[in-house]
Phi, psi and omega in degrees: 000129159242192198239129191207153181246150178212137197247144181214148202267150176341302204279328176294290235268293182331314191291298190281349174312306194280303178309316188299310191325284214297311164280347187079057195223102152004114167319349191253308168315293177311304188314324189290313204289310163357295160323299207281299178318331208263320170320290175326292181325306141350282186296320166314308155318323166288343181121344200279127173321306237273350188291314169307293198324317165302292224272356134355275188309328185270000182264299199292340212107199183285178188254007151286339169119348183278147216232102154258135202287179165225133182320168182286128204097353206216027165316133111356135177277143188265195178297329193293306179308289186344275175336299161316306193286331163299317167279338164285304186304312200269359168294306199286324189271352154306320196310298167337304201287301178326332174260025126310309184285287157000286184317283215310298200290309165328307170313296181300327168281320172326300193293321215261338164278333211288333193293144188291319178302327165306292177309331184283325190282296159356267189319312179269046153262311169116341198288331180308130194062033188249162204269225203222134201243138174318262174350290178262021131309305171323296205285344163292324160294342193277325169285328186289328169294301160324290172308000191035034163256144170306326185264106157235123173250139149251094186255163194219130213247080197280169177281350157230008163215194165219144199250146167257102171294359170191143183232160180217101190105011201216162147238354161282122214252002168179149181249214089352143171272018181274335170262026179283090174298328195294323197288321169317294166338312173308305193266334157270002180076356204224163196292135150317083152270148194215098180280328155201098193342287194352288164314331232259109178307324161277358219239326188340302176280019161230143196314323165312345179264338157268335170278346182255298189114012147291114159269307186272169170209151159247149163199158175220130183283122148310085186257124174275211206274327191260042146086353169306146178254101196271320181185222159176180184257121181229171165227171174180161207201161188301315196243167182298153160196131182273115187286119133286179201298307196294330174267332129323280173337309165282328167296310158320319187279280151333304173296338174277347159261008162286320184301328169282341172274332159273354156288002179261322160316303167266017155282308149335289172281000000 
């Protein structure tokens, strides 16, 4: 067996003194069972068998085989407790990392509706407030027909809302961006598909999946010619759904006779 000193300042070694009491264990008993568990733990994580045996050994005693007891209540935790606490850590530190991830794509999305150029670009189209025009009404009914969904929009992605120049299945002509799936689109440039917010690690926490009762998403960014991302044509639906290849597709095809109708718009004005 070996042996080893770890020197710990005054105001620590009282702190662990009071923990020791408190399991009814020696101060040298907590460090070791201490020890041994935060080992055990490590190795769990990692995978390693070898990790029930430590955390044994931290149930059991010294590794000569002598057993100090411990009062009632104040039991050393066994492979099983290992196990648990192993598993409750790497439950927790998924959460972590997933809201690490979240901020961060939040963050990215923020900058990427926020560019003054972007906003500028918006803005000379001429389409914000404006009243609801036949032409993307069309095309909105048409995805919503294709798509078989209740919901189809043509939103356009302001710096502090989303304006829909056509709702199809809605009465509302602009929400909040808190409630926006579309902005997501904006900033990766690339079609949304969301078969179900609920799940959807970024989308999960926005208000719109319990206050609208958006669930499923479709969405395709609308980019005009000098490469901006102004909104995009989305559907959406209530209940989960798996979006084919082939209905993507068509959607994709449609948002791209949307980008023309706002270059003909703004050619216009």
């Amino acid at each position: 067996m070996r042996a080893t000193t770890v020197r710990f300042s005054e105001d620590l070694w009282r702190l662990l003194e009071r923990e020791a009491e408190r399991e009814g264990v020696s101060a040298a008993q907590f460090i070791r069972d201490a020890s041994v568990m935060r080992a055990a733990y490590a190795m769990g994580r990692r995978g390693e068998v070898a990790y029930e045996a430590l955390a044994q050994l931290g149930a059991n005693g010294h590794a000569n085989g002598h057993t100090e007891p411990a009062p009632e209540g104040g039991a050393p935790m066994g492979a099983e407790e290992a196990r648990r606490l192993a598993a409750e850590g790497e439950r927790r530190r998924a959460e972590l990392l997933e809201e690490a991830a979240r901020r961060e794509a939040l963050l990215a999305t923020a900058t990427a509706v926020q560019d003054p150029e972007r906003l500028a670009a918006l803005r000379k189209t001429g389409l914000l407030d404006t009243p609801p025009d036949p032409s993307f009404d069309r095309h909105a009914r048409l995805a919503a027909e294709v798509l078989n969904a209740p919901v189809a929009l043509v939103s356009l992605i302001d710096e502090d809302r989303q304006f829909f120049k056509s709702a199809i299945g809605v009465e509302e002509r602009e929400t909040p961006l808190s409630h926006s799936f579309c902005q997501h689109a904006i900033a990766s440039r690339e079609p949304l598909i969301v078969e179900d917010a609920r799940e959807h690690p970024l989308l999960k926490h926005n208000p719109a999946v319990e206050e609208l009762d958006s669930v499923a998403y479709a969405g395709v960014p609308l980019i005009d010619s000098n490469g901006y991302a102004l909104g995009t044509l989305c559907v959406l639906d209530t209940h989960p759904r798996q979006w084919t290849k082939h209905q993507v597709e068509l959607l994709g095809d449609l948002a791209a006779s949307v980008v023309n109708e706002i270059t003909l718009a703004t050619v216009e004005e």
